[in-house]
C-alpha positions as CSV (number, residue, x, y, z in Angstrom):
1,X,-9.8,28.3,15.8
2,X,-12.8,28.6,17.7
3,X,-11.3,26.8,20.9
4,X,-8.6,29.7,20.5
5,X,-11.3,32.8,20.4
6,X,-13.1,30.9,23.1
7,X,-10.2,30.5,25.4
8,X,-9.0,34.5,24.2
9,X,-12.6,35.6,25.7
10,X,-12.1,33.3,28.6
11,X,-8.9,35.5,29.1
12,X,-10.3,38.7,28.4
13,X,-12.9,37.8,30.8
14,X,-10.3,36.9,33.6
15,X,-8.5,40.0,33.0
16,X,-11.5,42.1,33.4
17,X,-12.6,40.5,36.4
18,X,-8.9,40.8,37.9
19,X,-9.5,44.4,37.1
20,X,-12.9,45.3,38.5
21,X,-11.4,43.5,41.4
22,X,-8.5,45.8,42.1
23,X,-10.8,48.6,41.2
24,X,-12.8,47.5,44.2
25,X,-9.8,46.8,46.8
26,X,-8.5,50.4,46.0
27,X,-11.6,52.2,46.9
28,X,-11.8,49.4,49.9
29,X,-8.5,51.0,50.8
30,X,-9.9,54.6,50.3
31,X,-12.7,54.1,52.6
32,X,-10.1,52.6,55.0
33,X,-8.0,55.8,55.2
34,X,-11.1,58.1,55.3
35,X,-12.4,55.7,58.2
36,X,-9.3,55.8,59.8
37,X,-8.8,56.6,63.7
38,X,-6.3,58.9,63.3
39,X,-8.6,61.8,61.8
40,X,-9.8,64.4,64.1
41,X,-13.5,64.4,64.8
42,X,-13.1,67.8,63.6
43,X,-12.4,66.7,60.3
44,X,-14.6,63.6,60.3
45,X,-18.0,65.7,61.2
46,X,-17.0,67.9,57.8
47,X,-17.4,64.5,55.5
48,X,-20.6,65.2,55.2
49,X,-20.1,68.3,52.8
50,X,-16.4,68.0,51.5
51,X,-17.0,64.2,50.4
52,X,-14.1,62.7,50.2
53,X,-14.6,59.3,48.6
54,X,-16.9,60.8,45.9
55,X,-14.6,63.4,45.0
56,X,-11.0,61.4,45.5
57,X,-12.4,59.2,42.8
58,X,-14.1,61.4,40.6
59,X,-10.3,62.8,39.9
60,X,-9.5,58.9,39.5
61,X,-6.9,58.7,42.6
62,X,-5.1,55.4,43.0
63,X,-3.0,54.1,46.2
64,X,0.3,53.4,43.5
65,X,0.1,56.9,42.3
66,X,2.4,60.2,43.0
67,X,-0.1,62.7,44.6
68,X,0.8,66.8,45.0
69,X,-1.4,68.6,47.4
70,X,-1.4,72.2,47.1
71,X,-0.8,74.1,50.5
72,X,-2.2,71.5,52.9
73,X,-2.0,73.7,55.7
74,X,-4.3,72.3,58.5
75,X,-4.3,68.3,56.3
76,X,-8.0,67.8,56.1
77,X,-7.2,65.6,53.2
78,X,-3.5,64.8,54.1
79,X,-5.4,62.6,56.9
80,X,-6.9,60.6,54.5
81,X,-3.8,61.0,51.4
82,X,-1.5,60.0,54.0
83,X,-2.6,57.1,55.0
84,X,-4.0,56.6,51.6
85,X,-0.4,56.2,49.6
86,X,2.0,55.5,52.2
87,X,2.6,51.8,51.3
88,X,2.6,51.6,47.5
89,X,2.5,55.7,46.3
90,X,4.0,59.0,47.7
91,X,2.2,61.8,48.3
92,X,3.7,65.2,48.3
93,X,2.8,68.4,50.4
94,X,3.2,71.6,48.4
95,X,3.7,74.4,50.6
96,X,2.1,75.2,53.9
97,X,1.5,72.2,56.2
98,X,1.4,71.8,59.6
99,X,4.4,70.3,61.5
100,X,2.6,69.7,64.1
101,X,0.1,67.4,62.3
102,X,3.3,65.6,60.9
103,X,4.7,65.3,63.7
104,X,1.6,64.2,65.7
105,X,1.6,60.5,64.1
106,X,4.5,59.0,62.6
107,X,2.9,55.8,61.4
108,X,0.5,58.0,59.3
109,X,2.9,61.0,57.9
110,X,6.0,59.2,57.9
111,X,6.2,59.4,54.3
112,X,5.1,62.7,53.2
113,X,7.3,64.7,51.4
114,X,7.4,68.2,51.8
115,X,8.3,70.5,48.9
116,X,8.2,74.4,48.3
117,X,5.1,76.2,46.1
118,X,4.5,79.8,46.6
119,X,3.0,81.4,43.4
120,X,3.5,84.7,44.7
121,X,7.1,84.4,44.5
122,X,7.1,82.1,41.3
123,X,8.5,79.4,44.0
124,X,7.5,75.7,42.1
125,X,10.4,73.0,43.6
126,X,7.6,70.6,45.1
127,X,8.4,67.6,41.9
128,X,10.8,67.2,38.8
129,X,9.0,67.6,35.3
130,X,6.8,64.9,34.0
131,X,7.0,62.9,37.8
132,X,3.5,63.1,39.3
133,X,0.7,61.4,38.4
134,X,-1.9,63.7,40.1
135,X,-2.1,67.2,41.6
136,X,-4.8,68.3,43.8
137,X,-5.8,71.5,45.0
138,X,-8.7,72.1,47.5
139,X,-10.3,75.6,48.0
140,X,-7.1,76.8,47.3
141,X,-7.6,78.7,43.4
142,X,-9.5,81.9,44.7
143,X,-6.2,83.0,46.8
144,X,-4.3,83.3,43.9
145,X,-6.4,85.5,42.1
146,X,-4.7,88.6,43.6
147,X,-1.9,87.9,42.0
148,X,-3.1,88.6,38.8
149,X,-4.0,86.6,35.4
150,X,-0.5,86.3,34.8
151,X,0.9,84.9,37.5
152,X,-2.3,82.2,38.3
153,X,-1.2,81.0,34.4
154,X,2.0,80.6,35.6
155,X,1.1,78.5,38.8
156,X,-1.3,76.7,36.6
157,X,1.9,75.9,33.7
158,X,4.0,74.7,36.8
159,X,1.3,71.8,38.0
160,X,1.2,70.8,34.3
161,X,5.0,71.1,34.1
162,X,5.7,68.6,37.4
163,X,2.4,66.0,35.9
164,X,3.6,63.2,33.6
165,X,1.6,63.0,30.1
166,X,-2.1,62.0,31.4
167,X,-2.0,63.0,34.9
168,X,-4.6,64.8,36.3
169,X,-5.6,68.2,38.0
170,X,-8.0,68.1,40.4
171,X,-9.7,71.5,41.8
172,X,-12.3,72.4,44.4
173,X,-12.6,75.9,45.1
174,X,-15.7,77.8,46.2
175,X,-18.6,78.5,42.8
176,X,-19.4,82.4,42.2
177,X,-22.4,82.4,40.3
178,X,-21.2,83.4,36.8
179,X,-24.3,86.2,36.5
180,X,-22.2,87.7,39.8
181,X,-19.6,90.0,38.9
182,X,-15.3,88.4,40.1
183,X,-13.4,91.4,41.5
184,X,-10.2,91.5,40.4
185,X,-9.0,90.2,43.9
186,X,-11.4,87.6,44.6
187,X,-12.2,89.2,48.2
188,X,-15.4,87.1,48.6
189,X,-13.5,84.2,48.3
190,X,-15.6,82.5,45.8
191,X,-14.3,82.9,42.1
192,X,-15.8,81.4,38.4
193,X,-16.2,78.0,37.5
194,X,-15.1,79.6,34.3
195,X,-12.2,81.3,35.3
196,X,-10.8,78.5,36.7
197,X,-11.3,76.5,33.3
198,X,-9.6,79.2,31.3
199,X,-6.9,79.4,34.0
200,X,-5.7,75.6,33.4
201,X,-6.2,75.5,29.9
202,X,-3.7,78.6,29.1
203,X,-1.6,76.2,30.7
204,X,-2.4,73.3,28.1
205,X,-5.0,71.8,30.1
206,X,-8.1,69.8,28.4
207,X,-11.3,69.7,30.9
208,X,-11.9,66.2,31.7
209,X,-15.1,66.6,33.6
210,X,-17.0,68.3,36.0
211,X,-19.3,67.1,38.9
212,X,-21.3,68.4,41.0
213,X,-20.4,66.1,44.2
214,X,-19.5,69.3,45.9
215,X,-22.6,71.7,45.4
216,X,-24.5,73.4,47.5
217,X,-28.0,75.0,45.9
218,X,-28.2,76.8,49.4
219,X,-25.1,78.6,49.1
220,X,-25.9,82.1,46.7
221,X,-22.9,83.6,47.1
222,X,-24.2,86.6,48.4
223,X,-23.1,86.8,51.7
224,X,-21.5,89.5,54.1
225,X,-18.0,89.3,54.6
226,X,-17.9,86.6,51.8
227,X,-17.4,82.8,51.9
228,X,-16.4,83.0,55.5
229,X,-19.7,83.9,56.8
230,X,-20.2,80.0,56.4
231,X,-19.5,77.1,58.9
232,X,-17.3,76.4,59.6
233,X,-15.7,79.7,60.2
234,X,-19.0,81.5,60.7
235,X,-18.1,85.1,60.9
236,X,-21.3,86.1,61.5
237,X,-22.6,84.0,63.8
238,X,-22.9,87.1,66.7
239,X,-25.9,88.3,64.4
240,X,-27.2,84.8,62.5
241,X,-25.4,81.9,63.3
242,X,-28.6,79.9,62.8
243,X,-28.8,81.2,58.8
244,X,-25.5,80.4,57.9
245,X,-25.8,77.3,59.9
246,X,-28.5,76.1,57.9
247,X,-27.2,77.1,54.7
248,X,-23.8,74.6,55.4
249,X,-20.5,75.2,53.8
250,X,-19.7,76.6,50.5
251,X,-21.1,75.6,46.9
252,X,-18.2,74.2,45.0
253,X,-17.2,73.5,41.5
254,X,-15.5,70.0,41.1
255,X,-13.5,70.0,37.8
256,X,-10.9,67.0,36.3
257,X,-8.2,68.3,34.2
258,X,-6.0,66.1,32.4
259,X,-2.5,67.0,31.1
260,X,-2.7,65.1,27.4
C-alpha cells in the first residue's frame, strides 16, 4: 500500500510538473507573438501602457483556444492574437478589421476568420452557440453606450450566447471615476467600471476578477474633448501637448468574466 501512495504522489508530482511546464511554454509562445517582427513599431512603442502579456493572461488565454476579438479595426492585438493561435487555436475577428493588415502578411493572418458583429443593428454571426472559448473586447464597451441599456444587454447576451460553459469575457475600456457623473451617450469616451459589471451580468455573467494591470493614477478623467485629448490621439496637443503627454494613455478597468 504504501509503495502504491508513494508511486500515486510520484505521479501526481510528474503531472504537475508536466503542467507547470506547458504553463511556461504557452506564455514562452505569448512573449514570442508579442516579440514578433511583424508588429509595427507603432504598436510595439504602445506596450508599455496596453500590456499585453499581463493582461492576455490575466483573462487566462491559451494558444489551443477559440478567441473572438471585438471590432479589431486597426489589429493592435490581432498582431499578437494572430500569430498567437494560428497553429493549434483560431482566432476570430468580429467586425471591423483592416484588410489591409490582413492582407499585408499572409504567414501571420492567414487564419483569421472574419465574422459580422454590429450591435447597433443586433448583427451577432461572428460563432455558433456554446463554440468559443474566449471573447475579448479592448476599449471597445464605451461605443456602445449610445445605444442604450437595452441594446449593450443584448450585445453583452450574444458574447455569452457564442462562449462555451466556462469561457471567458475579457474587457478593457477606458475607467470614469464612479463619483463623475456617465452621460447617457458616453461622449467622453470613458464609462463605469460598474456599468460595465452590471452590463455582463444581465447577460448571466459572474465577475471573475479585476486587475489593475491597465491603470493609470494620472489619468482623472477630466479632460477636454474627452479620452481623446490623450496620446496617442492627442487632440489637444496645439495648446498642451506636453500635459497630456505626460499624463500617457487612458486609466483602464481590466475585468474577467466567466460564462458558468
Amino acid at each position: 500500500m504504501k509503495r502504491f501512495i508513494l508511486a500515486a504522489g510520484l505521479l501526481a508530482g510528474a503531472l504537475a510538473g508536466l503542467a507547470q511546464a506547458a504553463d511556461k511554454a504557452d506564455d514562452a509562445q505569448l512573449r514570442t507573438a508579442i516579440a514578433g517582427s511583424h508588429r509595427s513599431s507603432t504598436n510595439v512603442a504602445r506596450d508599455t501602457w496596453r500590456h499585453p502579456y499581463e493582461t492576455l493572461t490575466f483573462f487566462g488565454i491559451k494558444p489551443t483556444m477559440t478567441v473572438v476579438e471585438l471590432l479589431p479595426e486597426g489589429g493592435w492585438y490581432t498582431e499578437i492574437l494572430a500569430p498567437y493561435l494560428r497553429q493549434d487555436g483560431k482566432l476570430i475577428s468580429a467586425g471591423l478589421i483592416s484588410r489591409t493588415l490582413l492582407e499585408s502578411n499572409p504567414a501571420v493572418y492567414d487564419k483569421v476568420v472574419r465574422g459580422a458583429f454590429n450591435p447597433s443593428k443586433a448583427i451577432y454571426n461572428f460563432a455558433p452557440p456554446n463554440s468559443v472559448d474566449m471573447v475579448l473586447t479592448f476599449r471597445n464597451v464605451h461605443n456602445f453606450v449610445e445605444l442604450g441599456d437595452d441594446k449593450v444587454k443584448d450585445m453583452f447576451k450574444a458574447l455569452y450566447t457564442s462562449l462555451k460553459p466556462g469561457g471567458v469575457l475579457g474587457v478593457t475600456d477606458h475607467r470614469l471615476p464612479e463619483s463623475m457623473p456617465q452621460d447617457a451617450t458616453a461622449t467622453s469616451g470613458y464609462v463605469h467600471e460598474s456599468y460595465v459589471i452590471k452590463m455582463a451580468e444581465s447577460a448571466g455573467f459572474k465577475l471573475a476578477g479585476k486587475s489593475e494591470i491597465n491603470a493609470n493614477p494620472k489619468d482623472k478623467a477630466d479632460h477636454k474633448g474627452g479620452v481623446w485629448a490623450l496620446p496617442p490621439t492627442l487632440t489637444n496637443a496645439a495648446l498642451d501637448r506636453d500635459k497630456y503627454q505626460a499624463i500617457g494613455e487612458s486609466d483602464r478597468m481590466t475585468l474577467k468574466f466567466v460564462k458558468p
